[in-house]
N, C-alpha and C positions, 0 to 999 in steps of 0.2 A: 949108618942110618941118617944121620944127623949131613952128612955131605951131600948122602942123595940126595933129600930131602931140599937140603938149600940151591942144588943143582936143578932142580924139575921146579921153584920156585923163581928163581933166577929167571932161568928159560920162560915163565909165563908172563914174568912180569915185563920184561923188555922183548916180548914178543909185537908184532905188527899190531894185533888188537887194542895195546895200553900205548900206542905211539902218542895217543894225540890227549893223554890222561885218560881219567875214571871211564870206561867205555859205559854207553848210557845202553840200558836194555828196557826199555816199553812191556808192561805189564799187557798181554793182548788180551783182543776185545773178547772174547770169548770166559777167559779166565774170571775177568771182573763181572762178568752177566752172573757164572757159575757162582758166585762167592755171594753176589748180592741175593741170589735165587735160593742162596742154603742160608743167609739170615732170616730170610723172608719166612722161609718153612719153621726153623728154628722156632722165633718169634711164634708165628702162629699156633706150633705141636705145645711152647709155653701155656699161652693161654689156653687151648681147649683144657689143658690136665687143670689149670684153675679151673674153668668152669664145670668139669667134671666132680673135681672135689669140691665143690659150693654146693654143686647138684646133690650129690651124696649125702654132703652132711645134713642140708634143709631133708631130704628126704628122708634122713634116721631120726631127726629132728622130731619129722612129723610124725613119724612110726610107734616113737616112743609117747610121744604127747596121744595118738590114739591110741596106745595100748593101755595108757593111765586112764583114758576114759572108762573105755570098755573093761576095765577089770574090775570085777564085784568087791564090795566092800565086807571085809571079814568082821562083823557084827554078831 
């Protein structure tokens, strides 16, 4: 295992592609659109859930502050 291994490594590395060093591969334009387009989403799905939960809590907030008004006083 260990000989195939170093034989199918061998072979890649002094293949025509590594002739001239590190071969350079370009991240294409497509991929970095997709990557920046899914922080973007990210980012934004972030904030809505804040502002959902701010909404929420103000609005228990204020459910309970009217339910202390409106409830009779045991006298």
């Amino acid at each position: 295992m260990r000989t195939a291994t170093h034989n199918i490594l061998y072979t890649a590395v002094n293949s025509w592609l590594y002739k001239d060093g590190q071969p350079s591969m370009d991240t294409s334009t497509w991929k970095n659109t997709f990557r920046i387009a899914a922080i973007v989403v990210a980012v934004l799905v972030v904030l809505l859930e804040i502002l959902a939960f701010r909404r929420f809590f103000r609005r228990r907030k204020a459910a309970k502050a009217e339910a202390a008004e409106t409830e009779p006083s045991k006298e």
